[in-house]
N, C-alpha and C positions, 0 to 999 in steps of 0.2 A: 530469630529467623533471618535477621539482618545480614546481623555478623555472618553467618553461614553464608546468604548468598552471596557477599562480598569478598569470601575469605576464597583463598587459590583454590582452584582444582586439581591444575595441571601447569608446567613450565613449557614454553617455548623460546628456544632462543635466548633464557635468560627473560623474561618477560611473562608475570605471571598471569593465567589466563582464568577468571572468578564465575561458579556457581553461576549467577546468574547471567552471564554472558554465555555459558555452556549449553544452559536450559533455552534462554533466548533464543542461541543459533536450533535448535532441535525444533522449539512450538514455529520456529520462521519459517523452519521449512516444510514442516506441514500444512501450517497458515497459507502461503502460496500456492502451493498444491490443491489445498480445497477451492481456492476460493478459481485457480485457472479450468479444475471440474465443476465448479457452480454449484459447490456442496455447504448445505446453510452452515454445519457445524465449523466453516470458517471463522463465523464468529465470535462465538467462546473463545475458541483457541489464539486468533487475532489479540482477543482482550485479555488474556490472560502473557501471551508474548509482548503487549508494548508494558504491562505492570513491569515485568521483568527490566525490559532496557529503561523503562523510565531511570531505574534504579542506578542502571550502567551507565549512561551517557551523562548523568548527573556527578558521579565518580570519577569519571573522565575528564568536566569541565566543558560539555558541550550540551549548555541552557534548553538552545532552544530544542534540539533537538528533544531532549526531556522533556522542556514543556509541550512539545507537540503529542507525548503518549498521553497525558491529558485530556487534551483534546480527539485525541485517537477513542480514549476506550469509549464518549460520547455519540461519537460517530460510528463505533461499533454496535453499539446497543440502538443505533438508528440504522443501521445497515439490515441486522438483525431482524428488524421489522419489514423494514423498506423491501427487502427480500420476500419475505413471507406473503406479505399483504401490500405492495406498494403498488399492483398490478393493478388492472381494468376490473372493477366494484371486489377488489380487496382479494385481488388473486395474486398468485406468485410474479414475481417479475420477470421480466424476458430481456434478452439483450437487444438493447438501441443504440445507436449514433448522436451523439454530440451534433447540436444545432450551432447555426450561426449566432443567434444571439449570445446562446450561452458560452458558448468560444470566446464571444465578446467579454463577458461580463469575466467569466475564467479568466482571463486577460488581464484584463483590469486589478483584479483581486491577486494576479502573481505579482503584479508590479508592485501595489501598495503593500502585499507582505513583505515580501522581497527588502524593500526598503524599510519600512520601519523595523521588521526585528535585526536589519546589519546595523541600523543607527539604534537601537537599544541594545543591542549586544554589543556593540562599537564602545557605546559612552557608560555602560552600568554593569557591566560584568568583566573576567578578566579573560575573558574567549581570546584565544589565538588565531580563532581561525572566522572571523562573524559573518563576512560575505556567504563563504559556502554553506557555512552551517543556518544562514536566512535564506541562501537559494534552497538548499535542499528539504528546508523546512516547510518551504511556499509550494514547492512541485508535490511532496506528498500529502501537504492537505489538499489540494488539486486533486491530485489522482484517487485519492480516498472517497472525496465526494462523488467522484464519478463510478466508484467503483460501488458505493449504494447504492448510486441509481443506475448499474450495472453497463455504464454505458462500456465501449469498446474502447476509444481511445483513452481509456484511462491507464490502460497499458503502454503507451507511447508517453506518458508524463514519468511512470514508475520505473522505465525503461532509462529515459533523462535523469531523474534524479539517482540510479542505483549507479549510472556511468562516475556521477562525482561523487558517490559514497564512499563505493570501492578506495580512489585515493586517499579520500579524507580520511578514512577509518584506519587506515596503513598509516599514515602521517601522524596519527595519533596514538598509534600502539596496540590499537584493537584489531589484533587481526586475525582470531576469528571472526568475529565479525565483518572484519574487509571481504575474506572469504565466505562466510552468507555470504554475501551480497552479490557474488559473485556469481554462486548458486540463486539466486535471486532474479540476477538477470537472466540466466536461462531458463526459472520457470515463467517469467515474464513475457517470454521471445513465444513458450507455450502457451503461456494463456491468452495470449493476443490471436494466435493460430486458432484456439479453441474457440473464443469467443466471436471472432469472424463466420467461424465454420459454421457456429449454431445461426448468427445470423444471417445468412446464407440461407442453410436450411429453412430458415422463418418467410424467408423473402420468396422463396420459392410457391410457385402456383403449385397447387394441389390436385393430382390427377383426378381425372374425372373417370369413374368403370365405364367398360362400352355398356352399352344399352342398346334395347332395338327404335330404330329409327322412330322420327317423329310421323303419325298418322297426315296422308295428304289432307290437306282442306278438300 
């Protein structure tokens, strides 16, 4: 099953383009699509798209990137839930806003990703490329998390991180995948639109039907 998904599909350019970079780009763009209509079957399909690139980005020679589906399929199977049940005594969840503190603490946690995996990719792997590939690595577990707990600006991190994907992924020869990503960012530009809207709608006071007046004292 290996062999197959590694083996060519198709050529571009002289550059062959493998199985499961073909499949990838297909579950990626579904995956975005559900999850910017806030459709739980996101999830599956999420976890079933990073097994795939784990595969890729490891053939490629871009670590962390691979070890972050890892990490991904984790957090999908908490999404998953977090979705369902993460709401007010075990209901659906709704979209929120990103607080202060946790901006802080998000913060925080890009920084020290950020740096430890360019200085483990730096000194123990032969990555070409370890800055971006530990930026881009730190903005999507960010935006992941937030996106379980459905917050909104997790679109403004996915946004960040697909701008330096795009190159990256071109610079390395993937580029289907450059292009996902491409498509990536404009379902991203849509789910930000969508996920505002809902919240919006949330925000909004709930009319009240006329009724006959209240009896005088």
């Amino acid at each position: 099953m290996i062999d197959w998904l590694t083996g060519t599909a198709f050529t571009v350019a002289g550059t062959g383009t493998t199985w499961a970079e073909l499949l990838g780009f297909a579950t990626g763009v579904l995956n975005v699509w559900l999850v910017a209509r806030q459709r739980i079957a996101n999830w599956p399909v999420g976890i079933a798209n990073v097994l795939l690139l784990m595969l890729l980005f490891w053939t490629a020679g871009l670590y962390a990137d691979a070890g972050l589906q890892v990490v991904y399929v984790g957090l999908g199977l908490y999404g998953w839930w977090a979705w369902l049940y993460g709401g007010e005594r075990r209901t659906r969840l709704t979209v929120g806003r990103t607080g202060g503190r946790e901006w802080w603490a998000l913060a925080a946690a890009g920084v020290v990703l950020t740096g430890g995996l360019w200085a483990l990719l730096d000194r123990a792997t032969d990555s070409t490329v370890p800055l971006p590939d530990a930026l881009t690595t730190a903005l999507s577990l960010l935006a992941t998390y937030g996106q379980t707990r459905k917050r909104v600006e997790s679109w403004w991190l996915w946004i960040a991180a697909d701008l330096i994907y795009i190159p990256l992924y071109t610079y390395k020869g993937l580029y289907l995948t450059a292009a996902l990503y491409v498509i990536f960012l404009g379902l991203c530009v849509l789910g930000l639109r969508e996920w505002r809207a809902d919240l919006r709608r949330g925000a909004a006071p709930t009319p009240v039907p006329p009724g006959p007046a209240p009896a005088a004292a």
